[in-house]
C-alpha positions as a Python dict, from the first residue, in 0.01 Angstrom:
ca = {
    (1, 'X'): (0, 0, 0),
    (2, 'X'): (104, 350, -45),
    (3, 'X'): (30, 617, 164),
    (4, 'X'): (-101, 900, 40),
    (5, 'X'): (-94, 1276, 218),
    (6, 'X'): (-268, 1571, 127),
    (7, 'X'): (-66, 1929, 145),
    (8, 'X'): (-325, 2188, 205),
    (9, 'X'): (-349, 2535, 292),
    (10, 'X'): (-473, 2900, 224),
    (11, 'X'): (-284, 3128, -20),
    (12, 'X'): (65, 3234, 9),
    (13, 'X'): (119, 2960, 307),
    (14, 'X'): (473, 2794, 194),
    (15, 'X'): (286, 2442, 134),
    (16, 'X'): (409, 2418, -251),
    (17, 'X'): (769, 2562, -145),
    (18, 'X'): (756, 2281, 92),
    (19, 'X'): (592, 2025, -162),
    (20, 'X'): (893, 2089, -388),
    (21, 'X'): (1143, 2071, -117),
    (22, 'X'): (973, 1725, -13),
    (23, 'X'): (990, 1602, -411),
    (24, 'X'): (1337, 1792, -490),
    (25, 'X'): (1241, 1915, -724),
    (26, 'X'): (1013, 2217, -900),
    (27, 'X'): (708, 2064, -950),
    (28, 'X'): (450, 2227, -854),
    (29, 'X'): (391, 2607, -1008),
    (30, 'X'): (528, 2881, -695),
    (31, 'X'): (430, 3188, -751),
    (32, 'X'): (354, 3512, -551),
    (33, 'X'): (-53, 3517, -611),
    (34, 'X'): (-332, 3328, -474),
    (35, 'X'): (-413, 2988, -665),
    (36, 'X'): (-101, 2945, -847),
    (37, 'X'): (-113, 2585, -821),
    (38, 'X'): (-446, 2532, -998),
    (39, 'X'): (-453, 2142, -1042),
    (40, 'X'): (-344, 1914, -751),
    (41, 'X'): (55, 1869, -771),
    (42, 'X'): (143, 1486, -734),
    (43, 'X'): (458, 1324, -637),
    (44, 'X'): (581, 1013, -522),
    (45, 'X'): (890, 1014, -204),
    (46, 'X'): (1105, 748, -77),
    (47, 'X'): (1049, 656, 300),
    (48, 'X'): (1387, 697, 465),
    (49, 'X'): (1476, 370, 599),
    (50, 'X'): (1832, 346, 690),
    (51, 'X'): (1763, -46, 790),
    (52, 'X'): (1744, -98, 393),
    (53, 'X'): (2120, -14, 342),
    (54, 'X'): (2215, -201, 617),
    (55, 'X'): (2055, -539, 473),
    (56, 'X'): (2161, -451, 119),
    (57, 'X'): (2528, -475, 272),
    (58, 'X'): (2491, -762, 438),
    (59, 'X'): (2261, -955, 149),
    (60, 'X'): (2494, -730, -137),
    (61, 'X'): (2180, -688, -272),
    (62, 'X'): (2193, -541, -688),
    (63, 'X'): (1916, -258, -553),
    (64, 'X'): (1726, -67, -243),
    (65, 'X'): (1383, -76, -291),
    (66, 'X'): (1205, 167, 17),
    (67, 'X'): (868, 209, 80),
    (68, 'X'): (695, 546, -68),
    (69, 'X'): (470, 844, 14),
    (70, 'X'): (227, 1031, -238),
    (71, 'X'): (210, 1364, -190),
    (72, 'X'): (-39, 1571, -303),
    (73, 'X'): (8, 1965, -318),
    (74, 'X'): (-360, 2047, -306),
    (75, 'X'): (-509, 2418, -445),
    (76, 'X'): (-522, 2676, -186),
    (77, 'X'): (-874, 2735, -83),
    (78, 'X'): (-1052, 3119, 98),
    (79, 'X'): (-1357, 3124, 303),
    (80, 'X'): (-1617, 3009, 117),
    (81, 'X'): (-1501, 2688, -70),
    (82, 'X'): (-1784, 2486, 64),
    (83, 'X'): (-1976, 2699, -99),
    (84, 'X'): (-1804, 2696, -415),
    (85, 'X'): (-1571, 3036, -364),
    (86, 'X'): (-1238, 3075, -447),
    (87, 'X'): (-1134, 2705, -610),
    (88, 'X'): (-1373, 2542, -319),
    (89, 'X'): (-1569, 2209, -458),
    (90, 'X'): (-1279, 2151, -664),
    (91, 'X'): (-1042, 2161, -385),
    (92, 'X'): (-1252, 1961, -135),
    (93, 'X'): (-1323, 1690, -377),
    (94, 'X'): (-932, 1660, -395),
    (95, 'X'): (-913, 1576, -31),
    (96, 'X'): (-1159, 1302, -74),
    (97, 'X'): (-865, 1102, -232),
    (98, 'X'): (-601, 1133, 59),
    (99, 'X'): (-554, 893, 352),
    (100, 'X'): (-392, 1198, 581),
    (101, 'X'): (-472, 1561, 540),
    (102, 'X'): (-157, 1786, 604),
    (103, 'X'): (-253, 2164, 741),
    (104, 'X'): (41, 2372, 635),
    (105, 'X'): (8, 2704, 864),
    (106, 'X'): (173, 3044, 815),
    (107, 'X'): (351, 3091, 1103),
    (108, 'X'): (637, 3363, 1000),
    (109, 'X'): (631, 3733, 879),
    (110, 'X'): (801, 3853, 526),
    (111, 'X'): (649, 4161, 366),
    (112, 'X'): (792, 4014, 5),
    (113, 'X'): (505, 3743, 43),
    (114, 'X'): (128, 3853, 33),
    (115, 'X'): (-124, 3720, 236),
    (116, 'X'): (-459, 3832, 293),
    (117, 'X'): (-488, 3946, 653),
    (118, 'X'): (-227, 3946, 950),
    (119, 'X'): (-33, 3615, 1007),
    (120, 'X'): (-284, 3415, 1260),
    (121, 'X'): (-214, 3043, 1219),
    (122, 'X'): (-499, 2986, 1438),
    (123, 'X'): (-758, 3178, 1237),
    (124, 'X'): (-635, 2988, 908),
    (125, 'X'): (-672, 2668, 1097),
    (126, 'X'): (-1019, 2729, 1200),
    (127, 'X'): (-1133, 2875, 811),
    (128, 'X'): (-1009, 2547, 696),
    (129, 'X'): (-1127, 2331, 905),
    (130, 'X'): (-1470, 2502, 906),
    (131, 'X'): (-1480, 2456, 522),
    (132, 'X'): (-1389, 2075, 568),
    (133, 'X'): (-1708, 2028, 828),
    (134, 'X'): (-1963, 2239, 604),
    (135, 'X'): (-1868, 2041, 314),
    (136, 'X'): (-1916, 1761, 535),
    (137, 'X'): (-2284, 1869, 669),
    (138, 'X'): (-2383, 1915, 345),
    (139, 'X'): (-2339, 1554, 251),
    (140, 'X'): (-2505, 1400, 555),
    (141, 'X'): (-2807, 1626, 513),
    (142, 'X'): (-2915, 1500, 166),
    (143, 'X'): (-2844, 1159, 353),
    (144, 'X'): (-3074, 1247, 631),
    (145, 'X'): (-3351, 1342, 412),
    (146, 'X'): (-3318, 1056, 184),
    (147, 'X'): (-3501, 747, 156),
    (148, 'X'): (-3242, 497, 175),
    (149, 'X'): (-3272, 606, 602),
    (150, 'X'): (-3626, 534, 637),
    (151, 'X'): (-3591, 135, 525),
    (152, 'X'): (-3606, -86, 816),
    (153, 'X'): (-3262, -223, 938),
    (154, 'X'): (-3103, 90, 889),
    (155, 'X'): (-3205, 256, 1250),
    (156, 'X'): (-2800, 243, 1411),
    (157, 'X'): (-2716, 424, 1027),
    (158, 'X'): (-3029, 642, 1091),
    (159, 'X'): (-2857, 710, 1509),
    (160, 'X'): (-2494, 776, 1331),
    (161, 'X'): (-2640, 1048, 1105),
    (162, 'X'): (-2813, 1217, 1331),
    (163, 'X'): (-2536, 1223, 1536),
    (164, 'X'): (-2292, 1357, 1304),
    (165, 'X'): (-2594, 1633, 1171),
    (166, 'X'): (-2576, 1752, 1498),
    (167, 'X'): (-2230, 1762, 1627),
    (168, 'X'): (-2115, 1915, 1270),
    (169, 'X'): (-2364, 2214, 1290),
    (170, 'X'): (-2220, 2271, 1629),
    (171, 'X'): (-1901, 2248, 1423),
    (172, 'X'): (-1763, 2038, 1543),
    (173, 'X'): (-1511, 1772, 1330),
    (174, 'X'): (-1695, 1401, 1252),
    (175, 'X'): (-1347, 1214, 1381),
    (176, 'X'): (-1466, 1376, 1745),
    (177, 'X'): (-1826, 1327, 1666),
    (178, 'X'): (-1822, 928, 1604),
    (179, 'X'): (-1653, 643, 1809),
    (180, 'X'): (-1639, 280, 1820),
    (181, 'X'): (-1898, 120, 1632),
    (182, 'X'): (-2039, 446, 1477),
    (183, 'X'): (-1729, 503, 1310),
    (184, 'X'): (-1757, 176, 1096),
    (185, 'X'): (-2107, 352, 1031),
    (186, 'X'): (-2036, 581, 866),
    (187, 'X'): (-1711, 456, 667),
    (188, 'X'): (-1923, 492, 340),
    (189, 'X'): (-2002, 820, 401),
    (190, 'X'): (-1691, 929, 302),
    (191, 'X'): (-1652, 1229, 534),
    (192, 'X'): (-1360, 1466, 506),
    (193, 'X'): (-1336, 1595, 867),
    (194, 'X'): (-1294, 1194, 970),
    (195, 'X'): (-968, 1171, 791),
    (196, 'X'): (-655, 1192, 982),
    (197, 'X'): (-486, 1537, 1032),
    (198, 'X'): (-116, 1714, 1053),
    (199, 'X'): (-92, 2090, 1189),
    (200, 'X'): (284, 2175, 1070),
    (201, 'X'): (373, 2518, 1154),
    (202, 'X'): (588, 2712, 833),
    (203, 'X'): (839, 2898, 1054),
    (204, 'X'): (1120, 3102, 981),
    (205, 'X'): (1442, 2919, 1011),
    (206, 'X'): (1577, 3105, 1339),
    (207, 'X'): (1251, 2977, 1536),
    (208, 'X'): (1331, 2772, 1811),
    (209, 'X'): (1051, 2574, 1746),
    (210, 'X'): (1238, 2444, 1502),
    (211, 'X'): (1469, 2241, 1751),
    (212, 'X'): (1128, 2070, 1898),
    (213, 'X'): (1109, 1697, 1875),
    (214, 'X'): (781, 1608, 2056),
    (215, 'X'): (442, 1686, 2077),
    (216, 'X'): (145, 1695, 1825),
    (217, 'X'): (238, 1924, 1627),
    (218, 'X'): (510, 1982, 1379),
    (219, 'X'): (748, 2293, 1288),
    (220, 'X'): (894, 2296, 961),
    (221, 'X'): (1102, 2587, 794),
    (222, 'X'): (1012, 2552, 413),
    (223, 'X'): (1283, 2772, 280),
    (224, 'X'): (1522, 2536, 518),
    (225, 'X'): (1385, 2250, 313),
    (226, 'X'): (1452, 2354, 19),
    (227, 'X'): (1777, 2438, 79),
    (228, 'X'): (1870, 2103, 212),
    (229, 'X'): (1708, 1953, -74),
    (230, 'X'): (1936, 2099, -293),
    (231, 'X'): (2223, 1966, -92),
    (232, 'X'): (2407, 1618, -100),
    (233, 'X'): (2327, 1395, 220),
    (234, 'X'): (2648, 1502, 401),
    (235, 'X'): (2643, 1855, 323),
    (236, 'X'): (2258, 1857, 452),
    (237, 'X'): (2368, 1696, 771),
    (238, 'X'): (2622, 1936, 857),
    (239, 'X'): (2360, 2192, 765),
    (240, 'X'): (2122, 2048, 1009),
    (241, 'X'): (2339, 2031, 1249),
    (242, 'X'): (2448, 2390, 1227),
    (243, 'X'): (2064, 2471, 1297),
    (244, 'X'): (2054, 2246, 1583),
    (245, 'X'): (1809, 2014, 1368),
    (246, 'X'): (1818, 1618, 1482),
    (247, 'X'): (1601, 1538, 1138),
    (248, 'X'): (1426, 1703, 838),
    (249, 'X'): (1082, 1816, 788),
    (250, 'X'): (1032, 1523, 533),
    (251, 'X'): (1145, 1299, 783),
    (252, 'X'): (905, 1403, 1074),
    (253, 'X'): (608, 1482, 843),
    (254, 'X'): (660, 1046, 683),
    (255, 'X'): (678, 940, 1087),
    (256, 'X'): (384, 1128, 1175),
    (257, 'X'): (147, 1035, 939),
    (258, 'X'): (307, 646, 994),
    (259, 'X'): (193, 736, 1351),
    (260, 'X'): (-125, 881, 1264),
    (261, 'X'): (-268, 589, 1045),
    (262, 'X'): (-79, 336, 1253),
    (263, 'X'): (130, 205, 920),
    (264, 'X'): (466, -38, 1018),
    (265, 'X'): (668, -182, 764),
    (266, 'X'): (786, -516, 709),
    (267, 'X'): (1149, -593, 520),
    (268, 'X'): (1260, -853, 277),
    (269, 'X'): (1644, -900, 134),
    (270, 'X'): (1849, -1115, -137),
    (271, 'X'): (2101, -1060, -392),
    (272, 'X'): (1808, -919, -626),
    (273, 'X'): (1685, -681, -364),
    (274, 'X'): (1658, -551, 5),
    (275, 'X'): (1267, -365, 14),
    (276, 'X'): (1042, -204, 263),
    (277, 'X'): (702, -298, 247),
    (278, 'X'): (389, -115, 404),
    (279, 'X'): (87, -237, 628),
    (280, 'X'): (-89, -176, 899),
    (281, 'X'): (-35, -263, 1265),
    (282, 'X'): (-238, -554, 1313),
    (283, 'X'): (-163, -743, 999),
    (284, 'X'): (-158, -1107, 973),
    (285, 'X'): (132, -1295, 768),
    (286, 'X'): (-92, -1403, 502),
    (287, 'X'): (-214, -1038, 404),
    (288, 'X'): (170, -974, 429),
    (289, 'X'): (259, -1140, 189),
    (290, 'X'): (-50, -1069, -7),
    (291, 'X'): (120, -736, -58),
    (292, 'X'): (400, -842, -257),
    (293, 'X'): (152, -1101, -503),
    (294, 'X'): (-215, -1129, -471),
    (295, 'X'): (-146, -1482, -471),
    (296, 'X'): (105, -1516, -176),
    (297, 'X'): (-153, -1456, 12),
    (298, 'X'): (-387, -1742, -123),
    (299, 'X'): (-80, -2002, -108),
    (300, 'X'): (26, -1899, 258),
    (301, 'X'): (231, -2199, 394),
    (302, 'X'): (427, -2016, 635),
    (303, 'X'): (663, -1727, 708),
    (304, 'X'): (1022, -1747, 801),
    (305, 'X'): (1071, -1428, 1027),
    (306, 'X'): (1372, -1292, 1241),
    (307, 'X'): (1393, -928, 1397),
    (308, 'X'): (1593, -679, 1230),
    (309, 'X'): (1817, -625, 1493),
    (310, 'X'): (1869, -1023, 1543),
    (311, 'X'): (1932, -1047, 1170),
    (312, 'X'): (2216, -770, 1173),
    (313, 'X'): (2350, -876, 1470),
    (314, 'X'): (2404, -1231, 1353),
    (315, 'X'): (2494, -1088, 1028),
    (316, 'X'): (2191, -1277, 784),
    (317, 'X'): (2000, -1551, 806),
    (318, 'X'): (2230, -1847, 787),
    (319, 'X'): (2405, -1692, 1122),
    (320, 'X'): (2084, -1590, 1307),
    (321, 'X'): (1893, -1917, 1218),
    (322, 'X'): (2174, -2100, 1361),
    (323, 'X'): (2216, -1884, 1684),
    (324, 'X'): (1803, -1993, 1705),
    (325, 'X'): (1712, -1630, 1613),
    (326, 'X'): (1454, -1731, 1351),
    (327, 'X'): (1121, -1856, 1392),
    (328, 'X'): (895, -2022, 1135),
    (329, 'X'): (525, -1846, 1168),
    (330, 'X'): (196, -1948, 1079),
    (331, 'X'): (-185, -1733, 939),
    (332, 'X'): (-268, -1599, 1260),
    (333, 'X'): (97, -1432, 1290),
    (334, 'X'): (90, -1052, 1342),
    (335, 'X'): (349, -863, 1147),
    (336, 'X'): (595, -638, 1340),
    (337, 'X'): (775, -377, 1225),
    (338, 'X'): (1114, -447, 1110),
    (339, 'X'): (1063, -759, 1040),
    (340, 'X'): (1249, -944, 812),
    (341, 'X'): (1062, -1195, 638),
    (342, 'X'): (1067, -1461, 356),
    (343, 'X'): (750, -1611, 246),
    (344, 'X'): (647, -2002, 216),
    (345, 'X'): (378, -1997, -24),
    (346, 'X'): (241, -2328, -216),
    (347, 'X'): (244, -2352, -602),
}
């Protein structure tokens, strides 16, 4: 599976300086006027996994293959877009497609870039997420008044919409509306407010915010990123650590939204190929290897697993099988992250 994260924000933000320093490279159109980026700005980026180059040294695998992210650099939307201003339903039917939505917020001052208004992260937060939740009420009040609601069987649905009718007029967001078994309820709804969500702060590059390593939400100097973007990996470490930075922005925005969908990934290695695989926490061996070939996972035998740091330390799987540091697993076997797997499968 591949993840996929939606960049959003009002005009004049930093989100598509920040897409481009994510992807780098100029994608996406940056210029100095609202809605410069008119159609939604797609890229695919590696997951930095630095367990891959270990296991390609040890395997002398040919190539690394890592996991990767799908960014989207999303139109900027104004007050309004629910109701169609600005770039509005085109915009919000963009987020539809996006497992995480990422709230890039204008957090610095520079007179050479406009923005409508003072800088007030807070107020842009709460115009976008308003827009989100009346896009939202307006699709579970044409559910509310339709038919399909009235059928018998369908009174917990019936409870869920009500529920979320309510709680989004107060405005409040459908992922703090629903829990438990509502929240499978309304899966088909296809609400944009119960998507995951990202607050990264654009700062400028002297913020001390920047040195933060913790909490909820993330600071992220856009013009820093695209400087390091332009630099090779040593030069952009030295760089970092002249700022006092542990990490880069693309590396904190890919563990957060891991975090925030609760995504691990799983590792395989040979002479072909050492390759990071996604899935969820919670997934069994079978749909494991169901992710490499559809048909893995209907001739499941049995997966030969050893932890990553047992497989270095013993230095492959010859060593760490002999040492006792392998284990054969069966269906009901619950992936880990950093696993290090081969698949049995039948022919």
């Amino acid at each position: 599976m591949s993840l996929k994260i939606g960049i959003v924000g009002l005009p004049n933000v930093g989100k598509s300086t920040l897409f481009n320093a994510l992807l780098k490279r100029q994608q996406a159109l940056v210029a100095n006027y609202p809605f410069a980026t008119i159609e939604p700005n797609v890229g695919i980026v590696e997951v930095p996994d630095e367990r891959l180059k270990v296991l390609a040294g040890i395997s002398k695998s040919v190539k690394i293959v890592p996991a990767t992210v799908e960014f989207v650099d999303i139109a900027g939307l104004v007050a309004g877009a629910a109701t169609g201003a600005g770039l509005g339903n085109k915009f919000l039917t963009h987020i539809r497609d996006v497992d995480v939505i990422l709230q890039v917020l204008r957090d610095f001052k520079d007179s050479e870039i406009v923005k409508e208004g003072s800088v007030d992260p807070k107020t842009d937060y709460e115009v976008i997420e308003t827009e989100l939740i009346l896009k939202d009420l307006e699709t579970v009040e044409k559910i509310k008044n339709s038919k399909d609601l009235k059928i018998k069987g369908e009174e917990k649905k019936r409870g869920v919409v009500e529920n979320l009718f309510e709680g989004l007029n107060a405005g409040r967001p459908a992922r703090i509306i629903l829990a438990g078994e509502e929240v499978d309820l309304a899966r088909d709804l296809f609400l944009l407010t119960m998507k995951k969500e990202i607050k990264v702060f654009n700062v400028s590059e002297d913020d001390p915010r920047l040195k933060e390593e913790t909490g909820d939400t993330l600071y992220i100097c856009a013009k820093v990123e695209s400087e390091l973007s332009s630099l090779s990996e040593e030069d952009a470490n030295a760089y970092m650590a002249d700022l006092g930075i542990k990490e880069s922005g693309l590396d904190k925005l890919i563990k957060r939204a891991y975090e925030a969908l609760g995504l691990i990934s799983f590792l395989t290695t040979g002479i072909t190929e050492s390759r990071a695989w996604t899935i969820t926490q919670g997934t069994r061996a079978p749909q494991a290897a169901g992710v490499i070939h559809t048909d893995f996972e209907k001739k499941f035998i049995k997966a030969k697993v050893c932890a990553y740091d047992e497989f270095i330390a013993h230095g492959g799987w010859k060593e760490a099988s002999e040492k006792g540091r392998v284990r054969f697993e069966g269906k009901e076997y619950e992936m880990k992250d950093g696993d290090v797997v081969e698949f049995m499968v039948g022919s």
